[in-house]
Structures are given as structure tokens and as C-alpha cells.
C-alpha positions in Angstrom: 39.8 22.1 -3.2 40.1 25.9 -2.7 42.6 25.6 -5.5 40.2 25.1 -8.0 37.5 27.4 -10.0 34.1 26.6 -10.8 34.8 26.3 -14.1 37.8 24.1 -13.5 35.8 21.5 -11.6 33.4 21.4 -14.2 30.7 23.1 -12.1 27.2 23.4 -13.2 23.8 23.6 -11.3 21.3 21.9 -13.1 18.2 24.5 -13.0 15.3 23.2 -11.0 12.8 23.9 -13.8 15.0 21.4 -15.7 15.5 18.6 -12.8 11.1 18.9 -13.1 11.1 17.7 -16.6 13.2 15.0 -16.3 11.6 13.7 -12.9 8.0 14.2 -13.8 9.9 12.3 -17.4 11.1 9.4 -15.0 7.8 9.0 -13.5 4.8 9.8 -15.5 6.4 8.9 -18.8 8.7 6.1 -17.7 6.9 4.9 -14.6 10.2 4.7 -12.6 9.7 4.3 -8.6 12.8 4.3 -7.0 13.4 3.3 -3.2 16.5 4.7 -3.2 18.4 8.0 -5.0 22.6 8.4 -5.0 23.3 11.9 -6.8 27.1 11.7 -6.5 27.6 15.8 -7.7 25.1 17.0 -5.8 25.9 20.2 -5.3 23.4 22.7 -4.4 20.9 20.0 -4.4 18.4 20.7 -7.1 17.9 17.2 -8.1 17.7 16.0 -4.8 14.9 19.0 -3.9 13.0 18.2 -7.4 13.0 14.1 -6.6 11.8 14.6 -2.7 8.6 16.2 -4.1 8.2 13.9 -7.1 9.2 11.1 -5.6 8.4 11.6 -1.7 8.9 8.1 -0.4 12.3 7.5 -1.2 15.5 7.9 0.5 18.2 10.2 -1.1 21.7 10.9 -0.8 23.5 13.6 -2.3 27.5 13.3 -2.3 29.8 16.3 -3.6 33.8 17.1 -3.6 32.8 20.6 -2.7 32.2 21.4 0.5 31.0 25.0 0.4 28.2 23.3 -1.9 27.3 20.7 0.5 27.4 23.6 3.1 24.7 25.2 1.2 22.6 22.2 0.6 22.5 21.6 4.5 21.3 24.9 5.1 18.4 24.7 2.0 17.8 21.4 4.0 16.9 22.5 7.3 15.1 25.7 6.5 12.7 23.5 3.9 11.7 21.3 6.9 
């Protein structure tokens, strides 16, 4: 994994004023209510952070092959709480 760039991986964070649009989209516009959210590229976590405020009852679980990301995410996690 330490191999790899970025750029090789395909890397790209979805910016969290984005992940807004299309969760308030899913909810307000398609009146999705999911019990359950898989985001198998997770990486830093911006989906996951948008869809625990839009969608605050439902369980999520962020996957990644990078482990420095997931790193991070855990560390966003725990200070948020």
C-alpha cells in the first residue's frame, strides 16, 4: 500500500459541501431513510460525517484500503463525540 500514490489509487475526497447536496438530495428530494450506510472508500470520512447529521439514526460503516486514511477518520471520530 505504501507503494502507491494518491493519484495512483485513484484518491479523491469528496468535499463535504458536496456530500451536503447529495444527502439533503437523498432525503428531502428523494425521501430516502436508510437503516443502514456501507461507504466501501471511505477515506477521510466526509460522507460518513455529512450522513450522521442528515441521517442520525442510522448505522454506518466506512471501509478503506488505506490505512493512514482510516487512521484519520478514527481520530475525526473520537474528537467529534
Amino acid at each position: 500500500m505504501e507503494n502507491y500514490s494518491e493519484k495512483e489509487l485513484g484518491d479523491y475526497q469528496t468535499p463535504l459541501f458536496f456530500t451536503e447536496i447529495i444527502c439533503k438530495y437523498l432525503k428531502d428530494d428523494l425521501n430516502i431513510k436508510p437503516d443502514c450506510i456501507i461507504e466501501p472508500t471511505c477515506g477521510i470520512g466526509n460522507f460518513l460525517k455529512t450522513s450522521s447529521k442528515v441521517f442520525p439514526n442510522c448505522k454506518l460503516y466506512g471501509i478503506d484500503i488505506d490505512k493512514n486514511k482510516l487512521k484519520k477518520l478514527g481520530a475525526k471520530s473520537k474528537k467529534e463525540k
